[in-house]
C-alpha positions in Angstrom: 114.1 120.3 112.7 113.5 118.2 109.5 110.7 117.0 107.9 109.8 113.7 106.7 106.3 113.0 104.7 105.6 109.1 104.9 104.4 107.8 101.5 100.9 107.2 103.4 100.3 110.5 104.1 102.2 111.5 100.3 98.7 109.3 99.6 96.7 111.0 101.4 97.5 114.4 100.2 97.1 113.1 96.5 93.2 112.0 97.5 92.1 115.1 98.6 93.6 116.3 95.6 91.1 114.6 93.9 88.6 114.4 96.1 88.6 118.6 95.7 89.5 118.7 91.9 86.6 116.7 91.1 84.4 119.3 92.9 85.7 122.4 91.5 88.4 122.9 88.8 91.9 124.5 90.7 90.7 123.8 94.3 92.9 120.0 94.3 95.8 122.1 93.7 94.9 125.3 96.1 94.4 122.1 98.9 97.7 120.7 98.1 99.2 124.0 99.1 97.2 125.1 101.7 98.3 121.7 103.3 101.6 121.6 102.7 102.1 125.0 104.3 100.6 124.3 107.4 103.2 121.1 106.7 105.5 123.5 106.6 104.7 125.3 109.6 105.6 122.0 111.9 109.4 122.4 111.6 109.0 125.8 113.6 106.1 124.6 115.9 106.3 120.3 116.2 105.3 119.3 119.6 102.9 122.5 120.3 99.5 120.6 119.2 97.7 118.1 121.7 98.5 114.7 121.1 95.6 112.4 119.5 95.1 108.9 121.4 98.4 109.5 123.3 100.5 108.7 119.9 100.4 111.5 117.2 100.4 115.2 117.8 97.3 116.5 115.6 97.7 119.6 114.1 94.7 121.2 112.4 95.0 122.7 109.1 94.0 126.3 108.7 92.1 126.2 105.6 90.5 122.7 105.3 88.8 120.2 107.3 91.9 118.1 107.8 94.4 117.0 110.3 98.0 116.2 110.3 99.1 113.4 112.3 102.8 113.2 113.2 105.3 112.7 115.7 108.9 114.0 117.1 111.9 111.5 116.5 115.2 113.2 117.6 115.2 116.0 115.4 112.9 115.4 113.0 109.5 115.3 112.1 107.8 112.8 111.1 104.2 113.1 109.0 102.3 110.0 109.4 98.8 111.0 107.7 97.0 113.8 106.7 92.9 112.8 107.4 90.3 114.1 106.7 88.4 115.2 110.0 84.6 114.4 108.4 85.6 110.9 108.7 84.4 108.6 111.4 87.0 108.3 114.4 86.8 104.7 114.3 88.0 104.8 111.0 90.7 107.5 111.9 91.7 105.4 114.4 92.0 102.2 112.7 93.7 104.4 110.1 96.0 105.4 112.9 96.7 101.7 114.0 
């Protein structure tokens, strides 16, 4: 499998960077990581997490309080967001589109 990483969820990522850098000095970075791993981790297990409104798989990350949206197209997967789970499902959803 490949793995794509849209430039929304590229954004994403980059605002929880922040969001965790501003809050402690070296955790931006250690969420970036932590993420990208369990990013990682979808080209060995895609299409093994429950699907979220019937169009995104949601994979939950390990280490932080955030979810990875994506979906199987032929053989590769595809990232659409990376959101944090605090949020209001409305606005995940609208989000989502």
């Amino acid at each position: 499998m490949k793995l794509r990483i849209l430039p929304e969820a590229s954004e994403d990522l980059i605002d929880g960077q922040r969001f965790y850098e501003k809050r402690t000095a070296g955790v931006g970075n250690y969420f970036v990581d932590s993420l990208l791993s369990d990013i990682d981790s979808l080209v060995l297990y895609a299409g093994v997490h429950p699907k979220h409104d019937g169009k995104y798989h949601r994979a939950l990350s390990r280490r932080f309080p955030f979810a990875i949206y994506y979906r199987i197209q032929g053989e590769s997967v595809v990232v659409y967001a990376v959101l944090d789970c605090r949020r209001d499902p409305a606005w995940i959803r609208d989000r989502l589109g």
